[in-house]
C-alpha positions as CSV (number, residue, x, y, z in Angstrom):
1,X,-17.3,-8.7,-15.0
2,X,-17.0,-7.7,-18.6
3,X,-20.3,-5.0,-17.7
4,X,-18.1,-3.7,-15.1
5,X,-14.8,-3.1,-17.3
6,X,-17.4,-1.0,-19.8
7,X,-18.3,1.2,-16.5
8,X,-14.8,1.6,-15.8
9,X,-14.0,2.8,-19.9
10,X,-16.5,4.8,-20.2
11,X,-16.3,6.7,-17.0
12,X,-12.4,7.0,-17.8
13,X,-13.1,8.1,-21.6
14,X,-15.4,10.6,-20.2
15,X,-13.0,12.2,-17.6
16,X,-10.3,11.9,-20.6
17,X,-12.5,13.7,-22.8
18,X,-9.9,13.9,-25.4
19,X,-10.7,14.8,-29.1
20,X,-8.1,13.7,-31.5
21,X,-5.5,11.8,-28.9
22,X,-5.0,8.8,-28.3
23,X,-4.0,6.1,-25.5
24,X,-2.3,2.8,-25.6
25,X,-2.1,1.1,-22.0
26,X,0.5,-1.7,-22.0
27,X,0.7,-4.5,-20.1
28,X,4.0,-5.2,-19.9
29,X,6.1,-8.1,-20.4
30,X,8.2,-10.7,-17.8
31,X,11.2,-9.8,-16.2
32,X,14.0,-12.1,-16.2
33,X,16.1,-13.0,-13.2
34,X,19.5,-11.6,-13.5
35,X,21.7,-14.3,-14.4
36,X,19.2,-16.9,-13.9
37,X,19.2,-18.5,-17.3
38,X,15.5,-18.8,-18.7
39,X,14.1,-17.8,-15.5
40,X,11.2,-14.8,-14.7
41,X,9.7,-12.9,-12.1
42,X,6.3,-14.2,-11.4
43,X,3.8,-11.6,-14.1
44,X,2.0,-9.1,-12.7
45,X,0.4,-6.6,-15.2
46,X,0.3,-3.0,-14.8
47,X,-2.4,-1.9,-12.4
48,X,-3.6,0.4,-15.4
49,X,-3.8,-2.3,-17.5
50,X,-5.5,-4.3,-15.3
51,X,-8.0,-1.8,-13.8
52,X,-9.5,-2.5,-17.7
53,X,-8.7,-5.9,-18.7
54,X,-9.1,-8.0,-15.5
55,X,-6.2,-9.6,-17.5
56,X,-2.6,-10.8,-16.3
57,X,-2.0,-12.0,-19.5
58,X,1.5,-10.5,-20.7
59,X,2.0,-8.4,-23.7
60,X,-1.4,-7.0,-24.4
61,X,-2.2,-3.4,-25.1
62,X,-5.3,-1.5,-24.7
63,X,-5.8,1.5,-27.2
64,X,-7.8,3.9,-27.1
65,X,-9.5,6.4,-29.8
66,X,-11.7,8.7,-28.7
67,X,-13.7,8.9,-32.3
68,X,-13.9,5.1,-31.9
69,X,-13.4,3.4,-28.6
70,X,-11.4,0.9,-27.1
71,X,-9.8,-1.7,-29.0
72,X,-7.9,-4.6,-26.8
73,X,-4.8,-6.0,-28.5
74,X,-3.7,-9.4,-27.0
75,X,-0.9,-11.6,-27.0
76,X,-2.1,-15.4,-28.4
77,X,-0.7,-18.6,-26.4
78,X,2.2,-19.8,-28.2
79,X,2.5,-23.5,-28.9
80,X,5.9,-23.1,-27.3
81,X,4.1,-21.4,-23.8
82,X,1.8,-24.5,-23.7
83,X,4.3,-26.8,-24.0
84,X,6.9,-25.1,-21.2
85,X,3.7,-23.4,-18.7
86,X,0.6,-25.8,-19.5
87,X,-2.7,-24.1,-18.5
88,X,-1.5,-20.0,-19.6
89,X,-4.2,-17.6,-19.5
90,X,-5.7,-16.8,-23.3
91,X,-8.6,-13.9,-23.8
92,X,-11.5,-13.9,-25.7
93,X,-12.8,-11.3,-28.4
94,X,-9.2,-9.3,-28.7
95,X,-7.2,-8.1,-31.9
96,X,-3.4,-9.7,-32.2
97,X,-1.1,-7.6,-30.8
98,X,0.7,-8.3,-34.1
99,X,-2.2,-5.8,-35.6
100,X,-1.2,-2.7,-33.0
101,X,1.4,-1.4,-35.9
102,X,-0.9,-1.0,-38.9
103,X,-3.7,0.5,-35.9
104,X,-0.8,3.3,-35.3
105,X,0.1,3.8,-39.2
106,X,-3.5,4.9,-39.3
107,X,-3.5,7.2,-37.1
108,X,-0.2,9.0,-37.5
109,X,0.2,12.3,-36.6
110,X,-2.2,12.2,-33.7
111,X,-0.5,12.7,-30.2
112,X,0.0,9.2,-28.7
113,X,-0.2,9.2,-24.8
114,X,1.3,5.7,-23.0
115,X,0.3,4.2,-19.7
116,X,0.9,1.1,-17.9
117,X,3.9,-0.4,-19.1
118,X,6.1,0.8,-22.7
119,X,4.6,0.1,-25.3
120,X,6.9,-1.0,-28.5
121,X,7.1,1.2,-31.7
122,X,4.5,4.0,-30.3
123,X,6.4,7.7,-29.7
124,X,4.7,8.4,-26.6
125,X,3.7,12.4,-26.3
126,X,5.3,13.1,-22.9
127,X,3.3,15.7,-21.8
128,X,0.0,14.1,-22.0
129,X,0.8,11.2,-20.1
130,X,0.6,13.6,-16.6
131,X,-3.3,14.5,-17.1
132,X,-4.5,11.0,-18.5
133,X,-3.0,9.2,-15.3
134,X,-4.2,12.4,-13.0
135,X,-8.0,11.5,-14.6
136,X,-7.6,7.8,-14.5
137,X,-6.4,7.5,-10.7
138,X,-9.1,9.9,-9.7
139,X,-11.6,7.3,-10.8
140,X,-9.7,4.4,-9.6
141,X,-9.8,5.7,-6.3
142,X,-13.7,5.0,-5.9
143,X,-13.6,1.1,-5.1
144,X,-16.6,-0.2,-7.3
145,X,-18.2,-3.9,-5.6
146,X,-16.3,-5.7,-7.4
147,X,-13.0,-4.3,-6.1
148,X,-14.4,-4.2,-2.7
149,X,-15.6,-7.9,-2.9
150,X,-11.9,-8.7,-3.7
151,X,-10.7,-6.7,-1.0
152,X,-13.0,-8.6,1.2
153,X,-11.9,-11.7,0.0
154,X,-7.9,-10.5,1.1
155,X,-8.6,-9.2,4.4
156,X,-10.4,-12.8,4.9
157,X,-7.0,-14.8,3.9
158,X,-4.6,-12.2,5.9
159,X,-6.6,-12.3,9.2
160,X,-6.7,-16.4,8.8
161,X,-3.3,-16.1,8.4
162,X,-2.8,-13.7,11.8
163,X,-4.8,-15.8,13.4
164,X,-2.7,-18.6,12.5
165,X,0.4,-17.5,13.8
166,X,-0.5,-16.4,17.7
167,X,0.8,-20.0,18.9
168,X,4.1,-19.0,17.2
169,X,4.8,-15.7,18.9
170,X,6.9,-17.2,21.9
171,X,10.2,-17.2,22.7
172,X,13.0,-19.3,20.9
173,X,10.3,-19.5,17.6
174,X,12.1,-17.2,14.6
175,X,11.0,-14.5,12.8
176,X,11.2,-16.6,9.4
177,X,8.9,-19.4,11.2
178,X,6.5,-17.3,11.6
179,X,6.4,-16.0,8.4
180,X,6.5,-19.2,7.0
181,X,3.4,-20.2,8.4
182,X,1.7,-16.6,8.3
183,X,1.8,-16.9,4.0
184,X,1.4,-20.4,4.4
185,X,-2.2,-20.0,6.1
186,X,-2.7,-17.0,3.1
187,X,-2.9,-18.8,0.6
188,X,-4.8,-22.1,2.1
189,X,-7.1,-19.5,2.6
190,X,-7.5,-18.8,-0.9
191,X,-4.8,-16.0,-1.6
192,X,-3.3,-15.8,-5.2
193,X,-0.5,-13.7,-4.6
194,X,1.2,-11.7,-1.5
195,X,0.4,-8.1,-1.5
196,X,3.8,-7.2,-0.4
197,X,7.1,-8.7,0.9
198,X,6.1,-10.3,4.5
199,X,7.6,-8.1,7.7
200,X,7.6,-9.9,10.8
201,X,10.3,-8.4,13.2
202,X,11.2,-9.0,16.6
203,X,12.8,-6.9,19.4
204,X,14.5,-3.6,18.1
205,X,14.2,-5.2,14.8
206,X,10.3,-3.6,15.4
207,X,11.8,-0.1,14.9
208,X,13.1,-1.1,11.0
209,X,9.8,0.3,8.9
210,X,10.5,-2.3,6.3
211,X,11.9,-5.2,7.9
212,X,12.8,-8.2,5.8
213,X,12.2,-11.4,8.5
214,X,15.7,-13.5,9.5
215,X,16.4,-16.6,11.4
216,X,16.8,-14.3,14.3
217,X,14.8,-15.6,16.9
218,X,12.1,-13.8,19.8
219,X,13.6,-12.8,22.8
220,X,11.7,-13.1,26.1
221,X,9.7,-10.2,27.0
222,X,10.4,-8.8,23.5
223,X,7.8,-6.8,20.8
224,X,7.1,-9.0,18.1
225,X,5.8,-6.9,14.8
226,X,4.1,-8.2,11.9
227,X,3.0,-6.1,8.7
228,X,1.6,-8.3,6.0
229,X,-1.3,-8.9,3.6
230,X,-2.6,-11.7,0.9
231,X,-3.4,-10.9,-2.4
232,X,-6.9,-12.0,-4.3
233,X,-7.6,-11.1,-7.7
234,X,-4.7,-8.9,-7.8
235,X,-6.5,-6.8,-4.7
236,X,-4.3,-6.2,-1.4
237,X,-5.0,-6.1,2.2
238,X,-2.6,-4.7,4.3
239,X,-2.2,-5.3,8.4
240,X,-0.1,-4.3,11.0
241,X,0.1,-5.8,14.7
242,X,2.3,-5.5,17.4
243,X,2.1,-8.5,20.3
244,X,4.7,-9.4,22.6
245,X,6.8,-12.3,22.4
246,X,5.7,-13.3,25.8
247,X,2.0,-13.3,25.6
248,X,1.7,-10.1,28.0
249,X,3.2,-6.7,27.6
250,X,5.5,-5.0,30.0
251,X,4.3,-1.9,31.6
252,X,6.3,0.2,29.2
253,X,5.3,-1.4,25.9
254,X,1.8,-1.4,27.6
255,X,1.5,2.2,27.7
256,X,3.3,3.2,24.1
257,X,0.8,0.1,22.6
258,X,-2.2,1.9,24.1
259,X,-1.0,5.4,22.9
260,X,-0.8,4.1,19.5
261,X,-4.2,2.2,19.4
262,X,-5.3,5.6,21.0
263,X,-4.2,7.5,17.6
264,X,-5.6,4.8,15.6
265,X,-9.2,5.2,17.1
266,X,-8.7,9.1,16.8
267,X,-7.8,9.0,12.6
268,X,-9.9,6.2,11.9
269,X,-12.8,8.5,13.3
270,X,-11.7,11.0,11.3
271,X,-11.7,9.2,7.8
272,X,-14.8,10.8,6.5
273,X,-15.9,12.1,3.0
274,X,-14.9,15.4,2.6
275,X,-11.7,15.3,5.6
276,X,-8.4,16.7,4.6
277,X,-6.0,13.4,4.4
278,X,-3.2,15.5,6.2
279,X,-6.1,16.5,9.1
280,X,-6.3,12.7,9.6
281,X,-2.7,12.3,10.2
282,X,-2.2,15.3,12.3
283,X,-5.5,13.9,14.4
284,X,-3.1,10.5,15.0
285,X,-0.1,13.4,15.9
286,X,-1.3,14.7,18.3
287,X,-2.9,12.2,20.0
288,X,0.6,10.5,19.9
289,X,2.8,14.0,20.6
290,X,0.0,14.4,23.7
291,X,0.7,10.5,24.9
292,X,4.5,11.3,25.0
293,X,4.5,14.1,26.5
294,X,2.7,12.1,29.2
295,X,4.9,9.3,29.0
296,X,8.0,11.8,29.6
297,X,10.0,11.6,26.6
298,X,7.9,15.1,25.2
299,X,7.7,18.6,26.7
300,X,5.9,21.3,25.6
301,X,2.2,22.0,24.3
302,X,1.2,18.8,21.6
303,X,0.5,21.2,18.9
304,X,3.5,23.0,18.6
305,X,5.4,19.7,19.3
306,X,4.3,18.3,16.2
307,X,5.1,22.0,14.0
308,X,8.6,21.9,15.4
309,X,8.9,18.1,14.1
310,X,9.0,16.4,17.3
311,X,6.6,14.2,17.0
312,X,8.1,12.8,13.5
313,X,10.6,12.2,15.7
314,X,9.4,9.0,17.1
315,X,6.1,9.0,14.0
316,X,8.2,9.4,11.6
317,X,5.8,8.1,8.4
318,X,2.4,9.4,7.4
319,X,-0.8,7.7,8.6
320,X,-1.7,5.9,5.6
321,X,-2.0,5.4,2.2
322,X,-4.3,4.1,-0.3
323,X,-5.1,0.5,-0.9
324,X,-6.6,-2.2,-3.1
325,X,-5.4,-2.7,-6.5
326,X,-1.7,-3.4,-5.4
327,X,-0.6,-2.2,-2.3
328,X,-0.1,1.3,-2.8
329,X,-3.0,1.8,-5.2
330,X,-3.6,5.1,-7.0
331,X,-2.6,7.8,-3.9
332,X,-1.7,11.1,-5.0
333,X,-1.6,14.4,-4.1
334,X,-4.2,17.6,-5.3
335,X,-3.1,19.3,-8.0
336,X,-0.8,21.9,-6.9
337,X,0.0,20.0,-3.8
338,X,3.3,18.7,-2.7
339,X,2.5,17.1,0.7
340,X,4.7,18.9,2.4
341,X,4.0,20.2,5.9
342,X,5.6,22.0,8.7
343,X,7.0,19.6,11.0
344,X,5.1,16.4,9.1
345,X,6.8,13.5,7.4
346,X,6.4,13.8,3.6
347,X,2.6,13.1,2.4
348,X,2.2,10.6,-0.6
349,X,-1.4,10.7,-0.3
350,X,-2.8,14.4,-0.1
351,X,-6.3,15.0,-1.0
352,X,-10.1,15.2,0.5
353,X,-11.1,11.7,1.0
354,X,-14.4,10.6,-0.9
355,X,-16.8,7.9,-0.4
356,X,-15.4,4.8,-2.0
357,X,-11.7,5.5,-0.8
358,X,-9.9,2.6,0.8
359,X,-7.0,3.7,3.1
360,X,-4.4,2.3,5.6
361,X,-4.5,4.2,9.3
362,X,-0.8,3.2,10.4
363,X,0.1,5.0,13.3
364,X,3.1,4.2,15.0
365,X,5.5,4.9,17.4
366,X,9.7,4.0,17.1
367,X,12.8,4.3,18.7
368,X,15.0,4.3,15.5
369,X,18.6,4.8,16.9
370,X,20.1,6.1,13.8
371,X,17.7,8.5,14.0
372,X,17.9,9.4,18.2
373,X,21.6,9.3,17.9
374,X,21.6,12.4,15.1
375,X,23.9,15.0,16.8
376,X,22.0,17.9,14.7
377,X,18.2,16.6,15.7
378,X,19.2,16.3,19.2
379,X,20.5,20.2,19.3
380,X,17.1,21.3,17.5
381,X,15.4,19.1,19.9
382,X,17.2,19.5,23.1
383,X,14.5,21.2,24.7
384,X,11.3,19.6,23.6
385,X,13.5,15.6,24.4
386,X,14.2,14.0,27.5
387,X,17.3,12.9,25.6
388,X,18.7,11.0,28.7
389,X,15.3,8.7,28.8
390,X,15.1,8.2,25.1
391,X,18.8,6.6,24.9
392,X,17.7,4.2,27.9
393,X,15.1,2.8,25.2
394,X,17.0,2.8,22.1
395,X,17.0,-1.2,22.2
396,X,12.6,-0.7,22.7
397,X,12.1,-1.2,18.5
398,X,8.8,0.1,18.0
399,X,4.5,-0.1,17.4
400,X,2.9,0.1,14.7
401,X,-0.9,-0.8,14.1
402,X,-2.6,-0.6,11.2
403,X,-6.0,-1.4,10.0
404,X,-7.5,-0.8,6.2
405,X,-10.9,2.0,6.3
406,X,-13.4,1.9,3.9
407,X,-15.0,5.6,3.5
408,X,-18.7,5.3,3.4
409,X,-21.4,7.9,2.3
410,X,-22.4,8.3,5.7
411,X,-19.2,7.2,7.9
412,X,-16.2,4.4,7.5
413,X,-16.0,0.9,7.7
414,X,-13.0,-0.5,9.6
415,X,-12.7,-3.7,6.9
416,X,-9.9,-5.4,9.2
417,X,-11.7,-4.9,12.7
418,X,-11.5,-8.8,12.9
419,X,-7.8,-9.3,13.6
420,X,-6.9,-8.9,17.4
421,X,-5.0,-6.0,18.4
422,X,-3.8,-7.7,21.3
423,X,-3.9,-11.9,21.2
């Protein structure tokens, strides 16, 4: 690992290519729990700390000097830590952090940039900080093996843990049950952490984006919808299925379910190197604006459906985004970019995609009804909605499928094609 953490420097220090500046990449330290006495928040370092330390270890700090390279300031155990936590994580070969002030003092008056997390007694130069991280997460994007091995390793302990649950999606069984036993199965599958906060929704709970699971329990007939992903070695997968409570879905959900696996196919075909991000999304767009215009709820030509916003309508996210170290790893958009777009939800992600890239394809389709019950969207839309049919479905919820697409030199690799789309 430690051959692989030089790669990363150097390739960083060379993109960098600073001459007198230098770079101090904290950590950062435990969060208390408000009002919880002694209490923390589980540690996770900063991704840019880990990206080149392979540490969680709280309170380090990586500096950088471009006339002398790296120098990796650590935080020693504490008697008192070993005593209260037992086994903590120590590192080999680092500096005491206790030495990082005297390292400044001799090199004051040289601009400091800061990533990762604050770092203590160093005045950060504001306006460097932009580039460094621009540089750094256009290396970090590349998934090197042993990223992707760790990746691997996730997708393994989520689709155990989707697997699973398929006994559990019935009616009368609770969305909190099921997640209980979905990050139950993660981790005796060898997750370390969850990659995110569990969303298992049922019924028109589907059409929340972020839905936090209750004690509400599955309907008969109803959409079940579960977006979650383990954690190893502080890399992410992240999956999205839609089933039905009742093992078989009604004609309805049938259709909308195929439409979206429909867009799925159509932008996971179209993650290649050298493909416009937003082309990929409007690929799943129009597939889905086309669908609903079949299905009735659309009228008018797909194309200008999606420019006039209709589509966002009822897709109303981008595709995807970036993932690996952490859930949303480092997406941006091209310099001079905005990801903005006629008639598109706002793009977080915006750039070519590149062999190496790991990305989400999320399409999805949902009947929010804060959103169909807007008196202004439904005068723009009057036209281009069957307005009466929509409000028959407001109680649908929604689909969402999403799979994670490695970009290959010569094509993509579909790294969760092993979790049913349908049970």
């Amino acid at each position: 690992m430690q051959e692989q953490l030089e790669r990363r420097r150097r390739a960083v220090a060379e993109r960098w290519n600073l001459d007198s500046e230098v770079v101090l990449i904290g950590a950062g330290e435990p969060l208390p729990v408000p009002g919880r006495a002694d209490r923390t928040y589980p540690f996770r370092s900063h991704s840019e700390y880990f990206y080149f330390t392979d540490s969680e270890r709280p309170g380090g700090v990586l500096a950088f000097d471009p006339q002398e390279g790296w120098v990796d300031f650590v935080a020693p155990v504490t008697k008192e830590e070993l005593l209260w936590s037992g086994g903590v994580e120590g590192r080999d070969g680092g500096v005491p952090v206790t030495e990082l002030p005297a390292w400044l003092e001799a090199r004051k008056g040289r601009r400091i940039g800061v990533l990762g997390a604050p770092v203590s007694g160093a005045e950060a130069d504001a306006e460097l900080e932009p580039g460094l991280r621009y540089e750094l997460n256009d290396v970090r994007r590349r998934k090197d093996e042993v990223e992707l091995e760790r990746m691997r390793a996730a997708e393994r302990a989520t689709s155990a843990g989707f697997a699973a649950v398929q006994p559990l999606l019935r009616p009368g069984v609770s969305e909190r049950e099921v997640q209980i036993e979905l990050e139950a199965e993660f981790f005796r599958a060898g997750a370390d952490f969850l990659g995110f906060d569990t969303i298992v929704a049922g019924g028109p709970n589907t059409a929340v984006l972020h839905f936090a699971p209750t004690a509400r329990a599955f309907g008969e007939g109803e959409l079940v919808l579960i977006d979650a992903g383990a954690e190893v070695q502080a890399y992410s997968s992240d999956i999205t299925r839609t089933y039905s409570a009742s093992g078989m879905l009604d004609p309805e959900q049938a259709e909308l379910h195929a439409l979206v696996r429909a867009a799925g196919v159509a932008a996971t075909q179209a993650s290649i190197a050298g493909t416009e991000w937003r082309d990929v999304h409007r690929k799943a767009a129009l597939v889905i604006g086309e669908g609903l215009v079949d299905f009735g709820l659309l009228r008018g030509e797909p194309g200008s459906l999606l420019e006039q916003g209709a589509v966002t309508i009822f897709f109303p996210h981008g595709i995807g985004h970036m993932v690996g170290l952490g859930i949303r790893d480092a997406g941006d958009v091209l310099e001079g970019r905005d990801g903005m777009y006629p008639g598109y939800p706002r793009l977080r992600f915006d750039r070519p995609l590149e062999p190496g890239h790991v990305v989400t394809v999320e399409p999805g389709i949902y009947f929010v009804p804060s959103l169909l019950r807007d008196r202004e969207l439904r005068g723009r839309h009057r036209d281009t909605v069957d307005w009466e049919r929509t409000d028959r479905m407001l109680d649908f919820g929604g689909i969402r499928i999403e799979d994670n697409v490695l970009v290959t030199e010569d094509g993509f690799e579909v790294l969760t094609a092993d979790v049913p789309v349908l049970p």
